[in-house]
C-alpha positions as CSV (number, residue, x, y, z in Angstrom):
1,X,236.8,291.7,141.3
2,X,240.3,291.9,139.3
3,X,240.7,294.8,137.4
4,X,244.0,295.6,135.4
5,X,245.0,299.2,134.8
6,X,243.6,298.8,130.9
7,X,240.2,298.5,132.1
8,X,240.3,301.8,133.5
9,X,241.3,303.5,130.2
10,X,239.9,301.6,127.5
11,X,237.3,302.3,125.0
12,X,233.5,302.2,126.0
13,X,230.6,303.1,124.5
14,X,231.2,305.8,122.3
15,X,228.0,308.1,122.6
16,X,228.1,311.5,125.1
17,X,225.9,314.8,125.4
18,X,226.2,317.9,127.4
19,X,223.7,317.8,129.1
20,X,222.5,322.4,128.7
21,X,220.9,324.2,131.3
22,X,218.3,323.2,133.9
23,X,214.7,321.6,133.9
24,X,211.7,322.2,136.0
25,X,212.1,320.6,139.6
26,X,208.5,319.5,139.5
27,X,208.0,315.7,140.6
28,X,205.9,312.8,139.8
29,X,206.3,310.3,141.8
30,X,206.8,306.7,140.7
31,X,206.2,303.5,142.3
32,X,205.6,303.0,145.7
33,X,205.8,299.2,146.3
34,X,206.1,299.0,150.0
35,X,203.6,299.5,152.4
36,X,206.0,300.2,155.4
37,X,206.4,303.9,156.7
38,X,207.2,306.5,154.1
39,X,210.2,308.5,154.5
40,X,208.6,311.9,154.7
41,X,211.2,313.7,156.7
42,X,213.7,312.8,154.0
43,X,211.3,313.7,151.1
44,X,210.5,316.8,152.7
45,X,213.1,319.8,150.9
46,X,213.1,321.3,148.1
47,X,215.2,319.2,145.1
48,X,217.7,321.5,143.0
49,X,216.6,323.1,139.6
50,X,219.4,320.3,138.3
51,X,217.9,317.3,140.0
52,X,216.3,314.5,137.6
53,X,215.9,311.5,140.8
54,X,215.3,311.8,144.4
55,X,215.1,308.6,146.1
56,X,213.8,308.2,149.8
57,X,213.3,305.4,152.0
58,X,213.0,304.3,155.9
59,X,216.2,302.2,157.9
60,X,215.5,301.0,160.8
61,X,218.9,300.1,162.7
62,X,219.3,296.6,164.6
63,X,219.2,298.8,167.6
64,X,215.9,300.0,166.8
65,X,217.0,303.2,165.8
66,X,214.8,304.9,162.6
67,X,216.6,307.4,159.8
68,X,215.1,308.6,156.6
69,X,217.8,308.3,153.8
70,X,217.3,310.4,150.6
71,X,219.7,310.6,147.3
72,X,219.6,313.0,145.0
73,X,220.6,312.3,141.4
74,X,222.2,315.4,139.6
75,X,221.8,315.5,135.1
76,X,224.8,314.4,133.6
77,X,227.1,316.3,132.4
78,X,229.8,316.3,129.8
79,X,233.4,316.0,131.3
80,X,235.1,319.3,130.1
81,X,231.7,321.3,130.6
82,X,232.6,323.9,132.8
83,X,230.3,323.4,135.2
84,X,231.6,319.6,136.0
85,X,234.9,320.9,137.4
86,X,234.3,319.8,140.8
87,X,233.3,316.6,139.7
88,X,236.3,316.1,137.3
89,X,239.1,317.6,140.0
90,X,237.4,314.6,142.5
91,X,237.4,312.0,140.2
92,X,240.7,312.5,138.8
93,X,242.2,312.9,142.6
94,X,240.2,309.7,143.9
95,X,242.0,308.3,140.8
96,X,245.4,309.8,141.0
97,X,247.2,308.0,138.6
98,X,244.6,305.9,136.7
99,X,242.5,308.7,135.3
100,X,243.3,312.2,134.4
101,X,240.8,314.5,133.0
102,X,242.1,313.8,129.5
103,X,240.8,310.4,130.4
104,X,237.1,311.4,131.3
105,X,236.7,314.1,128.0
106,X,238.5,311.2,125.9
107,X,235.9,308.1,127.1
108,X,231.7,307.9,126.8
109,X,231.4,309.2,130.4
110,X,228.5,311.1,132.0
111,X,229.9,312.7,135.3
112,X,226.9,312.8,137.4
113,X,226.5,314.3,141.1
114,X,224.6,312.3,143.5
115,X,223.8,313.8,147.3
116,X,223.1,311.2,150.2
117,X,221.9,311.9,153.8
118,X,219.6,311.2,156.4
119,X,217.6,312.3,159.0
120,X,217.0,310.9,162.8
121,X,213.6,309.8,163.3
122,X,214.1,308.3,166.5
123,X,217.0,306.2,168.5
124,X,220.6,306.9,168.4
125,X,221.9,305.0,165.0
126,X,224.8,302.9,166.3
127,X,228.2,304.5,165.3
128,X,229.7,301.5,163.8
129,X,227.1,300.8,161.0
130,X,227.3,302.8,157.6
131,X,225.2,301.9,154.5
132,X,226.1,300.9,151.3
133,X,225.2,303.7,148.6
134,X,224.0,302.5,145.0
135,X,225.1,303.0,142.2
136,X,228.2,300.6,142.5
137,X,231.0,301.4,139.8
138,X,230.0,299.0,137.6
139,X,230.5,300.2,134.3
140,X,232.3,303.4,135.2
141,X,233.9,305.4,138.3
142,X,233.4,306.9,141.9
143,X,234.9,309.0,143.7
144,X,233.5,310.0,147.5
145,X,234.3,313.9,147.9
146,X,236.3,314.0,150.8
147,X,235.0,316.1,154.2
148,X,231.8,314.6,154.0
149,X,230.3,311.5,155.3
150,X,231.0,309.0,152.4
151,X,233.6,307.0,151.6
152,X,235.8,304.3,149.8
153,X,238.5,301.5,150.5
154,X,241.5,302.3,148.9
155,X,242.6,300.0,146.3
156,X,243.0,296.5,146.9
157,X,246.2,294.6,145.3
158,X,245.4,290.7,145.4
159,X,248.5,290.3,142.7
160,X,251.0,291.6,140.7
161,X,249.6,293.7,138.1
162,X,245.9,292.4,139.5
163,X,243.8,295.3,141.5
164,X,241.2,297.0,142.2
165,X,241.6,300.9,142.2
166,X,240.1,303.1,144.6
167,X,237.7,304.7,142.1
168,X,236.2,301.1,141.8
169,X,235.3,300.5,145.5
170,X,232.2,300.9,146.6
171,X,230.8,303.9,148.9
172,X,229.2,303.7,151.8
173,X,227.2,306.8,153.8
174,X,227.9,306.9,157.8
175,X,223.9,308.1,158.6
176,X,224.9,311.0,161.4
177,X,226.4,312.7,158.5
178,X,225.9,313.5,154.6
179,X,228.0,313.4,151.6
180,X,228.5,313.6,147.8
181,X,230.1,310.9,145.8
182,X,231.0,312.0,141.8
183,X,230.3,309.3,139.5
184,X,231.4,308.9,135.6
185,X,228.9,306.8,134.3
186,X,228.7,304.3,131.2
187,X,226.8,301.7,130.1
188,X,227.3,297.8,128.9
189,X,229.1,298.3,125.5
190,X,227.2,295.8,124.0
191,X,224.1,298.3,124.8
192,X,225.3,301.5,124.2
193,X,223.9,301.6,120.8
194,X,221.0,301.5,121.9
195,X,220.7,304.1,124.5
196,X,220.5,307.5,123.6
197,X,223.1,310.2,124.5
198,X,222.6,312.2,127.6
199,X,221.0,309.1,128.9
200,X,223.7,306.8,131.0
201,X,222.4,307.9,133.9
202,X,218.8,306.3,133.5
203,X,220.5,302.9,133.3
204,X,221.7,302.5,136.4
205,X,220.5,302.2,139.8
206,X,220.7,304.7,143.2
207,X,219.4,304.1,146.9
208,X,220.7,302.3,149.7
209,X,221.6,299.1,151.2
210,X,222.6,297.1,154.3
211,X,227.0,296.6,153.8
212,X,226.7,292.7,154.7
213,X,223.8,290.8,153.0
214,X,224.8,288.0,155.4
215,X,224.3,290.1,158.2
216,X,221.7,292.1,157.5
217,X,221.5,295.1,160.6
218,X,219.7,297.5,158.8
219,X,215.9,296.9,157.4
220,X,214.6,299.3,155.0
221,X,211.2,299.8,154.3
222,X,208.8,302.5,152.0
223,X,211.4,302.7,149.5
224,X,210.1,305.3,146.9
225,X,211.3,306.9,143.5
226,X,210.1,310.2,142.3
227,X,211.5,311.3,138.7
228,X,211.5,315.0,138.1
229,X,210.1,316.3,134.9
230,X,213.5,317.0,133.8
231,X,214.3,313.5,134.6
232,X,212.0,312.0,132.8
233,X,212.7,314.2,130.2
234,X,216.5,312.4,130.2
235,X,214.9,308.9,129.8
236,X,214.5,308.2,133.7
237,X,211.5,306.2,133.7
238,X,212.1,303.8,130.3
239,X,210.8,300.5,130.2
240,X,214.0,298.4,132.3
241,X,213.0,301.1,135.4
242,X,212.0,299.8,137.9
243,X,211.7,300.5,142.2
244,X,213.0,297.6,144.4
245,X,212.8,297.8,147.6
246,X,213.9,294.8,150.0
247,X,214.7,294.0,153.5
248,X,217.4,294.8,153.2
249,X,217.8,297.9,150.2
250,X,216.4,300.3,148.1
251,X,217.2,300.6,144.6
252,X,215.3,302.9,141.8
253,X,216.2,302.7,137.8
254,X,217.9,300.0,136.1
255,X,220.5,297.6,136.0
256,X,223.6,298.7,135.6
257,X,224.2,298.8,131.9
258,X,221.1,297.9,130.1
């Protein structure tokens, strides 16, 4: 993907919320549309008060080794709310010098706070094999906090004025460990009208997957979706939400965008 510094900077959809105090934590789970082992160890703790997603599911390494991976989604929040500091001084240092936070309170972004780790079930995971984390900056940013166990290439120049910035990689997860990546979410512009504000979030997907699709050495299986009431609540669950779960990933809400 080329993306010139514009991109990063100009106009989206124009529609944002603050997204005001917390919902209830209570969960009803979605579809469950594989039959393979449940991740139960990963499904196990208490979500946050904040929490509108939690997504679980099974990898089983090519070693043989077994982790449960979960993701917790975070509600949105506007970008000069004051409780989305952390999340705007990591995006804006991911992004050092492509987005400031004038950028993220100027443009339709919901900064949302996603949490991914795992737990051993049996084997030792092989220390050369991370997994991709969804959602992929599509139609917004990311930015791994740093000290944890996600991260980001830095940006790719293929050309002269022709890159892609670091806040456009995608993330991956290294499974012995857990980390938090800060997104700033938008939708397809030629959709926005149509989604509600406070809602980005819903229309785009989190979970796992293996890094290479052509060489698949991770198999995940059981991959479940449970939306929190407060979640639903923020249009989780809408008619383009769907759980996937493959061979090779795990993905629950919607296609980036629309």
């Amino acid at each position: 993907m080329h993306v010139s510094k514009a991109l990063i900077v100009s106009a989206i959809p124009a529609v944002l919320l603050l997204i005001a105090g917390c919902g209830s934590s209570t969960a009803a789970p979605t579809s469950h549309p594989s039959s393979s082992p449940s991740s139960s160890h990963a499904a196990a703790d208490p979500l946050p008060d904040d929490a509108v997603l939690l997504v679980t599911v099974r990898g089983t390494a090519d070693n043989g080794a077994v982790r449960d991976f979960r993701a917790v989604v975070h509600a949105p929040l506007a970008a000069d709310a004051a409780a989305a500091s952390t999340a705007v001084s990591t995006l804006t240092t991911v992004c050092s010098g492509e987005v400031d936070a004038s950028v993220l309170a100027s443009q339709p972004y919901e900064l949302v706070q996603v949490d991914y780790s795992s737990t051993a079930v049996s084997g030792d995971w092989p220390d050369d094999l991370p997994v991709a984390v969804f959602p992929y900056p599509s139609y917004g940013l990311a930015a791994a906090a740093p000290g944890g166990g996600v991260a980001q290439a830095a940006a790719v120049s293929t050309e002269p004025g022709d890159y892609v910035p670091h806040c456009l990689q995608n993330v991956s997860l290294s499974p012995a460990t857990a980390g938090t990546v800060y997104y700033a979410l938008a939708v397809d512009p030629n959709h926005s009208s149509e989604i509600p504000a406070g809602q980005f979030w819903a229309y785009n997907s989190y979970g796992f997957s293996t890094i290479d699709a052509e060489d698949v050495r991770v198999e995940f299986g059981g991959c479940e979706g449970t939306l929190t009431e407060l979640g639903t609540s923020l249009g989780g669950g809408h008619n383009g939400w769907a759980v996937k779960g493959t061979n090779g990933a795990c993905s629950v809400g919607s296609t980036p965008g629309y």
